[in-house]
C-alpha positions in Angstrom: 0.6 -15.5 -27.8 1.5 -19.3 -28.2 3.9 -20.9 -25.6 7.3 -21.1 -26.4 10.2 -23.3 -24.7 13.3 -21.3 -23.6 15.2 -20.1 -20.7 12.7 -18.1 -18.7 13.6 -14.3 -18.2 12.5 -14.5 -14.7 14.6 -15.3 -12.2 13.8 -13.5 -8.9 16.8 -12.9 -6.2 18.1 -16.2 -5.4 16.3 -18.2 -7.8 17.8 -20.4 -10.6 17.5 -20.2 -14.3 15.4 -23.2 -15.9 14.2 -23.9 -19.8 10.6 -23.7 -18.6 7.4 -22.9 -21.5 7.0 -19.3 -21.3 3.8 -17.5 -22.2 3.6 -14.1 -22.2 0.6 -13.1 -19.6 -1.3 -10.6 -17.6 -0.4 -9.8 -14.1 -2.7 -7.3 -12.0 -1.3 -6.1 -8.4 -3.1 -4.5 -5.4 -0.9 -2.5 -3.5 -1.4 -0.7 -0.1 0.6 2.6 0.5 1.5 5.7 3.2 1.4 8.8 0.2 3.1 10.9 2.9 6.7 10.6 1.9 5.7 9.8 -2.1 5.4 12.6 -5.1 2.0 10.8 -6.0 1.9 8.1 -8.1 3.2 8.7 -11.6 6.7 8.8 -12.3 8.1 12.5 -12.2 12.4 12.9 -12.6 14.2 13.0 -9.7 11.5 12.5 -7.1 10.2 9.6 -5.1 6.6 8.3 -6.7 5.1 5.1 -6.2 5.3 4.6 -9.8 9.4 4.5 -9.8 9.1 2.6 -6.9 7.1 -0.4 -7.9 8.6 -0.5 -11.6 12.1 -0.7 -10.3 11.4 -3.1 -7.5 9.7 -5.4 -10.5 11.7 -5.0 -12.4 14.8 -6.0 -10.7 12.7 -9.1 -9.5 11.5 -10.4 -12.8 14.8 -9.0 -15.3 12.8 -7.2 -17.6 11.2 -3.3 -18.2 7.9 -3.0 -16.2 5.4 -0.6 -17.7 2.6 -0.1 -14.9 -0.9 0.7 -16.0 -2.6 2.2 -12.7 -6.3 2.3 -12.0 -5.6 6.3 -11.0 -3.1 8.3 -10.3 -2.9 9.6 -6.5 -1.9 13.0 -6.0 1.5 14.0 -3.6 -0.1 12.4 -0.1 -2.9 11.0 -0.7 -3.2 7.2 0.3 -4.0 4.1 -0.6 -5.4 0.8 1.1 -6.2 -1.0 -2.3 -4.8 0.6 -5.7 -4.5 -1.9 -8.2 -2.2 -1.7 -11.4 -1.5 -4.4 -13.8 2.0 -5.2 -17.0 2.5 -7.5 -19.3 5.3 -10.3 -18.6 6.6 -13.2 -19.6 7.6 -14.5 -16.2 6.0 -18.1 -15.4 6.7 -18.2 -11.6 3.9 -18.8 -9.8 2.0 -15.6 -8.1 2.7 -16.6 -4.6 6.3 -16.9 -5.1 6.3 -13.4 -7.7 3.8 -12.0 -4.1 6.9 -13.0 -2.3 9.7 -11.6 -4.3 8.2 -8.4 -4.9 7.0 -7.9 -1.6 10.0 -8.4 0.2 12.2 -5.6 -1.6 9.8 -2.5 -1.0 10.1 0.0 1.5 8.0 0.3 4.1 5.7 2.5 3.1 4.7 0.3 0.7 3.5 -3.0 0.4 1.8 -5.2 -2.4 -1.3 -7.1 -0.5 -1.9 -9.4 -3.8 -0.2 -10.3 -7.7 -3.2 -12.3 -9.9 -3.2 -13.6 -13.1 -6.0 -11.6 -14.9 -7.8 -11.7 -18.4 -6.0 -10.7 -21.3 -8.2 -7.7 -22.1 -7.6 -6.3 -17.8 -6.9 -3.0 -18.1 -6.2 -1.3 -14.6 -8.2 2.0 -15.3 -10.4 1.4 -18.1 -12.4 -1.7 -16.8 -13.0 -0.4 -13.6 -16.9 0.2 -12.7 -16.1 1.9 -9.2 -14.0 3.3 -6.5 -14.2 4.2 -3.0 -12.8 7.4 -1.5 -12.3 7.8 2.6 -11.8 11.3 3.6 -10.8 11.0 7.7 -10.9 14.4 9.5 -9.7 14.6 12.9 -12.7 16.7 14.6 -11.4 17.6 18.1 -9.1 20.2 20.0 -6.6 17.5 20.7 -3.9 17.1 18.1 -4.2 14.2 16.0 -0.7 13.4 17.4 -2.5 12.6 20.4 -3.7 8.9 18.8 -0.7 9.1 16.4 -2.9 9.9 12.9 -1.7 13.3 12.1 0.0 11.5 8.7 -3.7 9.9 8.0 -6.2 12.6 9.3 -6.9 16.3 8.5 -7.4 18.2 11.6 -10.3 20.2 12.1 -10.6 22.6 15.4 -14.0 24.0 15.3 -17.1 21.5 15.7 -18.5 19.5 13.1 -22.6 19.1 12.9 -22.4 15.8 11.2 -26.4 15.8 10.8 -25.9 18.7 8.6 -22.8 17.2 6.6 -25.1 14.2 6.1 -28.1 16.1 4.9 -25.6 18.0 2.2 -24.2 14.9 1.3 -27.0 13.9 -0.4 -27.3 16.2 -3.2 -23.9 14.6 -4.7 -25.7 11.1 -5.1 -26.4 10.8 -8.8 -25.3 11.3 -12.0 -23.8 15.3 -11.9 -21.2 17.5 -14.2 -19.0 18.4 -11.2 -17.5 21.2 -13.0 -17.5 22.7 -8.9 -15.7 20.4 -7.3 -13.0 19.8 -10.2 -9.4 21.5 -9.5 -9.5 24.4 -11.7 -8.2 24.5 -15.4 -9.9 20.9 -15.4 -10.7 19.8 -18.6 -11.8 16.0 -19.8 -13.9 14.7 -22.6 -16.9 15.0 -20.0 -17.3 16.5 -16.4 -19.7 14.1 -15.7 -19.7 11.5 -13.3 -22.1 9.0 -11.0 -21.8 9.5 -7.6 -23.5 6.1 -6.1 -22.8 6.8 -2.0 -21.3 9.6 -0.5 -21.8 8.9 3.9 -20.7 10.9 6.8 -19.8 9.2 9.9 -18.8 9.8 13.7 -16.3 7.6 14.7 -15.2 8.7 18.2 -12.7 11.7 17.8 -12.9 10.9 13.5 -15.3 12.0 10.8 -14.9 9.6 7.8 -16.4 10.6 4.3 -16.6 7.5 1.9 -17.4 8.6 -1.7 -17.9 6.1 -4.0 -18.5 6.7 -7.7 -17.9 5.8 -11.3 -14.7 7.8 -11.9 -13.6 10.8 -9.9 -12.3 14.3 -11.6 -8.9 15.5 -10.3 -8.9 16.9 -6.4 -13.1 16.2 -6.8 -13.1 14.2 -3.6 -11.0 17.0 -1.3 -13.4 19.5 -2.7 -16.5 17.7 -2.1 -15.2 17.3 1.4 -14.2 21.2 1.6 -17.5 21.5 0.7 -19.2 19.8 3.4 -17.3 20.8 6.1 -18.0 24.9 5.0 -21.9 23.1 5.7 -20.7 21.4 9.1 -19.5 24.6 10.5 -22.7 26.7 9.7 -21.4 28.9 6.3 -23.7 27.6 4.7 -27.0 25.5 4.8 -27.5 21.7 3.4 -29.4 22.6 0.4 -27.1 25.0 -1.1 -25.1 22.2 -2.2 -27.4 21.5 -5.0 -26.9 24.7 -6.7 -22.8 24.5 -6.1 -23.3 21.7 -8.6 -25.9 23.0 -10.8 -23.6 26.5 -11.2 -20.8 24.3 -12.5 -18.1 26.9 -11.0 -15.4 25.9 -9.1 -15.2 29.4 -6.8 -19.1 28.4 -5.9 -17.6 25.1 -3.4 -15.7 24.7 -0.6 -11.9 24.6 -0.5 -9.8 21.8 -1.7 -8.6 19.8 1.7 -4.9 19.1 2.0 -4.2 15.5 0.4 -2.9 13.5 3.9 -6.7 12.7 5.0 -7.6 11.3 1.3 -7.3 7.4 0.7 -8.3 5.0 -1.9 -9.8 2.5 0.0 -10.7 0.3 -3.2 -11.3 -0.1 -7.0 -14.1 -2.9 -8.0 -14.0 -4.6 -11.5 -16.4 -6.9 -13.2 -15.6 -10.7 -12.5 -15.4 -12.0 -16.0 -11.8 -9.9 -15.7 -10.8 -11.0 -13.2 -11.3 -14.8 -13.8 -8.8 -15.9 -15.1 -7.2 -19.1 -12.5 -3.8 -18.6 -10.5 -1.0 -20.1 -12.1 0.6 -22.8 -9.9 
């Protein structure tokens, strides 16, 4: 859209009006959350999503309607160290001073970690390439409590063989229809998706599970989890995994583990996207 000179919509708290050239652009935001207290992320009436939250705290910072485009949408609990949305606005401030604004009016479960100009054509969920998933599971007889994670971590009494979690691991690696894993009554244009890493690892009283993939189906990740820890406690051997997926039925896997131990640790994008210089 060409530039155009009139008084700028934006004004921020405290911040005067000026006739500055305005030209409409593309902002994306990466924004760190707790999901404990949230309904997910997408706006639902009367509850408390991240959503409602961001869009309101925008929008009272730049004076006009914020329409979020997320790169997913977390379920009630689950958490995020780097989701990234992006809007449309015609507010010129600078990013550092629109990081400012925004950031100093959320709650504090919330907080947005970076605002970037981005191409035209950035679209938060469509020109992803991959994510990363971290499952944590708290794999002891003491109480999460005990190192204050019980919001973060799932707790798991009976012993883990991580060797065994590792070995079943495996078999999601690849390009699979994970009809299995998806929450039932699933249903997109495909069930397939690319599975790149999936590692188990020990980390003193924690076992973390980083997925990363493509694109995931809904509750996939908590399922593939479930899955793996039905192997860690000896239900069931390594290899069956294999033929969970290939029997594309969902009562064939493991349960679907409750949401507080899920967090989206990233989203990565190509770089011609993303190129697009700060404004200053």
């Amino acid at each position: 859209m060409p530039a155009s000179t009139r008084r700028s919509p934006c004004l921020g708290w405290g911040l005067v009006a000026t006739t500055i050239p305005v030209v409409s652009r593309n902002l994306a935001i990466w924004v760190a959350f707790d999901g404990t207290d949230f309904h997910g992320w997408q706006r639902q009436p009367g509850l408390r999503t991240v959503q409602q939250v961001l869009e309101e705290t925008l929008q009272r910072a730049i004076r006009h309607p914020v329409d979020l485009t997320a790169c997913g949408r977390t379920d009630s609990g689950v958490h995020a160290a780097a989701h990234v949305s992006n809007f449309r606005t015609d507010c010129n401030l600078p990013v550092d001073k629109l990081l400012h604004s925004f950031g100093s009016h959320l709650p504090d479960d919330i907080g947005i970690l970076a605002v970037r100009d981005v191409a035209a054509h950035f679209h938060a969920t469509r020109s992803a390439i991959a994510k990363c998933y971290r499952y944590r599971i708290h794999a002891s007889q003491r109480r999460p409590v005990a190192s204050l994670t019980q919001r973060f971590t799932h707790h798991q009494w009976v012993p883990l063989d991580v060797d065994a979690m590792r070995a079943a691991a495996r078999h999601f690696i690849g390009e699979h229809d994970f009809t299995s894993l998806a929450a039932t009554g699933t249903r997109r244009e495909t069930m397939v998706r690319s599975v790149f890493r999936c590692d188990v690892e020990r980390h003193l009283d924690e076992i973390h599970v980083n997925v990363e993939g493509d694109g995931f189906l809904w509750k996939q990740v908590r399922a593939m989890v479930g899955t793996l820890i039905q192997v860690g406690v000896g239900h069931w051997p390594a290899d069956d995994v294999a033929a969970i997926i290939a029997a594309r039925d969902r009562s064939r896997a493991g349960p679907t583990m409750p949401a507080k131990g899920l967090c989206l640790q990233w989203v990565r994008y190509p770089p011609e996207v993303l190129a697009t210089a700060d404004r200053t």
